[in-house]
C-alpha positions in Angstrom: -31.0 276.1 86.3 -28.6 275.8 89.0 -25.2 274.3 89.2 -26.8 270.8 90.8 -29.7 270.9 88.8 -27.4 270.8 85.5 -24.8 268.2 86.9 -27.6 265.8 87.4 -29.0 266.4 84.0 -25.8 265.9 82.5 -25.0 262.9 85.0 -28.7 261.3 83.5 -28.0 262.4 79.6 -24.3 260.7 80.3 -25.7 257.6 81.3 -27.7 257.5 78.2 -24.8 258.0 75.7 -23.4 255.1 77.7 -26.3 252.5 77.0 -27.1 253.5 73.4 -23.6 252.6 72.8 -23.3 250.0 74.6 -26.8 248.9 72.6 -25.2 249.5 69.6 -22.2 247.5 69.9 -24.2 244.6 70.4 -26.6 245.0 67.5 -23.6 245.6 65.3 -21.6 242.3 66.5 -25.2 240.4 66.1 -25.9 242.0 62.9 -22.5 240.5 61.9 -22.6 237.2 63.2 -22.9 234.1 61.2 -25.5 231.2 62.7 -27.5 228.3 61.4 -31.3 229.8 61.3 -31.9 226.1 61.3 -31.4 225.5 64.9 -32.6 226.0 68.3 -30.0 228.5 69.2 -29.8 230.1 65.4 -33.7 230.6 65.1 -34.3 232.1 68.5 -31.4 234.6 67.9 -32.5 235.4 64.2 -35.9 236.5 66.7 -34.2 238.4 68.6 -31.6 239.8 66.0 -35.0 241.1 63.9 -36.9 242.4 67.5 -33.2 243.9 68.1 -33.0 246.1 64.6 -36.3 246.5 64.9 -36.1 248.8 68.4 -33.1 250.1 67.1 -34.2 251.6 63.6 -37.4 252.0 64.0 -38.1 252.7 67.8 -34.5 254.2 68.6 -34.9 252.1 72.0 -30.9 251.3 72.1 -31.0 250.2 75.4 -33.8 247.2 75.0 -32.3 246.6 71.3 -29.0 246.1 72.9 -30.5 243.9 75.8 -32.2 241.5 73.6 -29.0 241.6 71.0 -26.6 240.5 73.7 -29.3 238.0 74.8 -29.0 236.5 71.8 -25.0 236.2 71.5 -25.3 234.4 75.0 -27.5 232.0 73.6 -25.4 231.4 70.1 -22.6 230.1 73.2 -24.5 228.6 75.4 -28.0 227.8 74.3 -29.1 227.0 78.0 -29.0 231.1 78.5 -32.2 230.9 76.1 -34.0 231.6 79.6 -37.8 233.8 79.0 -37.8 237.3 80.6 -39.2 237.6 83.8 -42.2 240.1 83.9 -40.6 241.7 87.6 -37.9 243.3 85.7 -40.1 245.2 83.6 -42.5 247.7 84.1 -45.4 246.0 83.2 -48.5 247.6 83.5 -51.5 246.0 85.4 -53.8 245.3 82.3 -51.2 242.9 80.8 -50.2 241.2 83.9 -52.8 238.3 84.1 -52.2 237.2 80.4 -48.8 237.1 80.7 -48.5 235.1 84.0 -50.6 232.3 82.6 -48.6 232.4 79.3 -45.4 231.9 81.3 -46.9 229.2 83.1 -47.6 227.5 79.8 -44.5 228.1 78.3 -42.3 227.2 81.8 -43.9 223.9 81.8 -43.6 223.5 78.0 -39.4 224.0 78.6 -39.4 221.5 81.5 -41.2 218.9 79.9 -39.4 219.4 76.1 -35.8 219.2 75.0 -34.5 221.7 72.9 -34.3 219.1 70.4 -37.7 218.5 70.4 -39.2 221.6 70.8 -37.2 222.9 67.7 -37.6 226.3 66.2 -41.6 226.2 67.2 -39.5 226.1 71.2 -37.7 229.4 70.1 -40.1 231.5 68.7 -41.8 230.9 71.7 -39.5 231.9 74.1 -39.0 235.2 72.0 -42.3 235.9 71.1 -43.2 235.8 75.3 -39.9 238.0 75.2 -41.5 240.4 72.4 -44.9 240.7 74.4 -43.0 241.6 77.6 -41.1 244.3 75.8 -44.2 245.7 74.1 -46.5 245.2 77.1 -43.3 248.0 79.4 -43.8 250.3 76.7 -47.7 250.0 76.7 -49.3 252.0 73.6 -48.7 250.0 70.5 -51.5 247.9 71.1 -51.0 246.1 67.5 -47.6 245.1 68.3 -48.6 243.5 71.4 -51.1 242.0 70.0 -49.0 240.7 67.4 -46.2 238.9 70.0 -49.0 237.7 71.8 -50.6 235.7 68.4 -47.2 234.9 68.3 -46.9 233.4 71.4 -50.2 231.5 71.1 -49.4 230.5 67.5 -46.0 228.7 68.7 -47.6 226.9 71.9 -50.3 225.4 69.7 -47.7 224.1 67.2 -45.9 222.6 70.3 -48.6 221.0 71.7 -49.7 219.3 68.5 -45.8 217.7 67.7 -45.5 217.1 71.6 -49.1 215.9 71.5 -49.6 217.0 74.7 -51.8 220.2 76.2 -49.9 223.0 78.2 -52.3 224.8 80.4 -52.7 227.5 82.2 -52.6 226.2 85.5 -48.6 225.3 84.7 -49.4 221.6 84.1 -49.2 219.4 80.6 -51.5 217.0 80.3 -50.0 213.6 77.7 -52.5 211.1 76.6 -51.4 207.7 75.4 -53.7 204.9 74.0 -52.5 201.2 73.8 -54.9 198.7 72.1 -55.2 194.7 72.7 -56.3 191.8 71.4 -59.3 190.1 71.9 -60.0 188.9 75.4 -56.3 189.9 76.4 -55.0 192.1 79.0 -51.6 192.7 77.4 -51.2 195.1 75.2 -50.1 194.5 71.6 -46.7 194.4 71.3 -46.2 197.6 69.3 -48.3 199.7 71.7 -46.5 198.8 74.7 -43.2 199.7 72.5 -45.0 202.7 72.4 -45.0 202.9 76.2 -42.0 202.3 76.6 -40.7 204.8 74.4 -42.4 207.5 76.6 -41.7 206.4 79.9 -37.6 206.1 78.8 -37.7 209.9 78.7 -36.3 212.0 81.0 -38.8 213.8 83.0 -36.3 215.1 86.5 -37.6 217.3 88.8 -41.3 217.4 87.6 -44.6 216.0 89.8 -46.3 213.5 87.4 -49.6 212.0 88.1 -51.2 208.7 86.2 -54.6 208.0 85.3 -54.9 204.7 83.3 -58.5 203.4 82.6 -59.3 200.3 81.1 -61.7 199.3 78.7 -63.5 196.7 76.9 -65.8 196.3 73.4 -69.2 195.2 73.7 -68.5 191.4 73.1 -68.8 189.3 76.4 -70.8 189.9 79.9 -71.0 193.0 81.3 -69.1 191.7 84.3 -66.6 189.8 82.4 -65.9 193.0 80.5 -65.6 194.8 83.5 -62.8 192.5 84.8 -61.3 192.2 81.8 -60.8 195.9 81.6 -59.3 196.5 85.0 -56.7 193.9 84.0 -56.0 195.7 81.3 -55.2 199.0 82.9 -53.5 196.8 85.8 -50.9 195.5 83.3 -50.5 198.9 81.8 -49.4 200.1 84.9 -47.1 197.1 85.6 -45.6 197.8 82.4 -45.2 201.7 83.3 -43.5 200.4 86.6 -40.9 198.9 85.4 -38.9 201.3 83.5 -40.2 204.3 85.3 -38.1 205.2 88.1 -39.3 208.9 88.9 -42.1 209.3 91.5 -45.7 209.8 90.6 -49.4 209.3 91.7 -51.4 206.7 89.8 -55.1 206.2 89.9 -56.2 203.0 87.8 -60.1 202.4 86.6 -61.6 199.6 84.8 -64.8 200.8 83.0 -65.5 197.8 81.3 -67.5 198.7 77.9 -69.2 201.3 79.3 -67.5 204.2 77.2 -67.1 202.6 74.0 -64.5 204.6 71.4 -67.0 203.5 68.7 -70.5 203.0 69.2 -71.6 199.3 68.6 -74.7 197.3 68.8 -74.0 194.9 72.3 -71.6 191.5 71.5 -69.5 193.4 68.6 -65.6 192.7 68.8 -64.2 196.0 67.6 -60.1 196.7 67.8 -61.2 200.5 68.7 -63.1 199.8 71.9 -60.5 197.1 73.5 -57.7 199.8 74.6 -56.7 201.3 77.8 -55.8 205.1 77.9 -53.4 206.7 79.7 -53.3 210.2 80.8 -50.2 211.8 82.3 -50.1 214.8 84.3 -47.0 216.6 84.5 -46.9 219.7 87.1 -44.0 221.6 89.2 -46.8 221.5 92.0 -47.8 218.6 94.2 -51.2 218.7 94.6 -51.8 217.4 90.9 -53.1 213.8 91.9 -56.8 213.6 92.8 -57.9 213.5 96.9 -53.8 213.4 97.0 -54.5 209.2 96.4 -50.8 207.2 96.0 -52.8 204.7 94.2 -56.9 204.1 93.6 -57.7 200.8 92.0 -61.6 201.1 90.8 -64.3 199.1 89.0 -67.1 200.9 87.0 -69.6 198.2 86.1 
């Protein structure tokens, strides 16, 4: 071995003295750090604090054990660093790539559109379980621990959809569905329903395209014709009530489809609570191109 030959060996073996301490240091100062689990910040760094000892002891990776430990210290100061890896700075290899691009489409869209508040531990774990798959998917061969983050992953995103009530897709959108229910032969909605509304349109959506579909409809009681009108002004005074608070732009496309798609099947001229409602679906996206034939507003009637 010549004299360059060995400097650059010992330049190489230097460098990786350098990051397993460095590695260490911060697994040590996580390891002995107090946090409430409880929280946002506390559950998502416990994650990280068991991925960390975990690549440490086990794997002797100091370098990603240290990375994720001082990831983790960030977030315990400033939760806001609590930021999912992004696949370009690893060396991920082409079989993982397409899984893991429409997983951080889901969960991208699932951050923008949740608090931390309200996403809650389910909002950490799956921040670091994308994190886990990432650093599993680099390395390539443990195929049951990649398969593990990913269930993971999956596991948290369902449980976030199901307190959010609302579907986060693959395509980077999240889909919410809200149904508000009148009284008989009213357009209005009942008073707690639009409370309901209201409630959901007060939030704070910055930043994100939103598209609105409202259809109206109507039970089986009355002329097909008078249900028809009655159904549209139903979904009209949704939308007047959505107006009002809602200062964000958005698409809207409103239907009336009378009682053509009862809730609950009835023979013809039954009054039923279930069928006289008017559902809302809104379309949240970072693209623009969510509303359909790129309509500002589409008033229809379905007789």
């Amino acid at each position: 071995m010549n004299i360059q030959t060995l400097s650059q060996v010992m330049s190489v073996a230097s460098i990786a003295v350098l990051l397993s301490a460095c590695g260490s240091n911060n697994v040590a100062e996580l390891n002995n750090t107090s946090f409430d689990r409880s929280t946002f910040a506390g559950a998502i760094a416990e994650d990280y604090l068991q991925f960390a000892n975990f690549e440490a002891n086990e794997m002797m990776d100091w370098q990603d054990a240290g990375h994720f430990a001082d990831k983790a210290l960030r977030i315990l100061k400033d939760r806001s660093a609590a930021q999912r890896e992004q696949a370009a700075d690893w060396n991920i290899d082409e079989r993982f790539q397409a899984d893991l691009k429409a997983a951080a489409r889901r969960l991208d869209i699932a951050t923008r559109v949740l608090s931390f508040q309200e996403g809650g531990t389910e909002l950490a774990k799956a921040i670091s379980s994308y994190d886990c798959w990432i650093e599993q998917a680099e390395e390539g061969w443990q195929q049951d621990h990649i398969a593990e983050c990913q269930s993971a992953f999956s596991e948290s995103l369902a449980a976030l959809e199901k307190s959010a009530d609302m579907k986060f897709t693959e395509k980077g959108t999240a889909k919410a569905s809200i149904v508000l229910y009148h009284d008989h032969n009213k357009a209005l909605p009942r008073s707690k329903d639009l409370a309901l509304l209201q409630s959901f349109t007060a939030k704070y959506w910055d930043g994100l395209k939103m598209h609105i579909h409202i259809d109206g409809h109507a039970d089986s009681s009355g002329t097909t014709s008078y249900n028809a009108n009655l159904s549209i002004g139903r979904a009209i005074a949704a939308f007047n009530a959505i107006q009002t608070p809602w200062q964000d732009e958005y698409t809207i496309s409103i239907s009336g489809v009378g009682e053509a798609q009862l809730a609950h099947l009835t023979e013809d001229g039954v009054r039923d609570p279930r069928n006289r409602r008017t559902v809302i679906e809104v379309i949240f996206s970072h693209q623009s191109d969510v509303a359909p034939n790129n309509s500002s507003r589409e008033i229809a009637s379905n007789e």
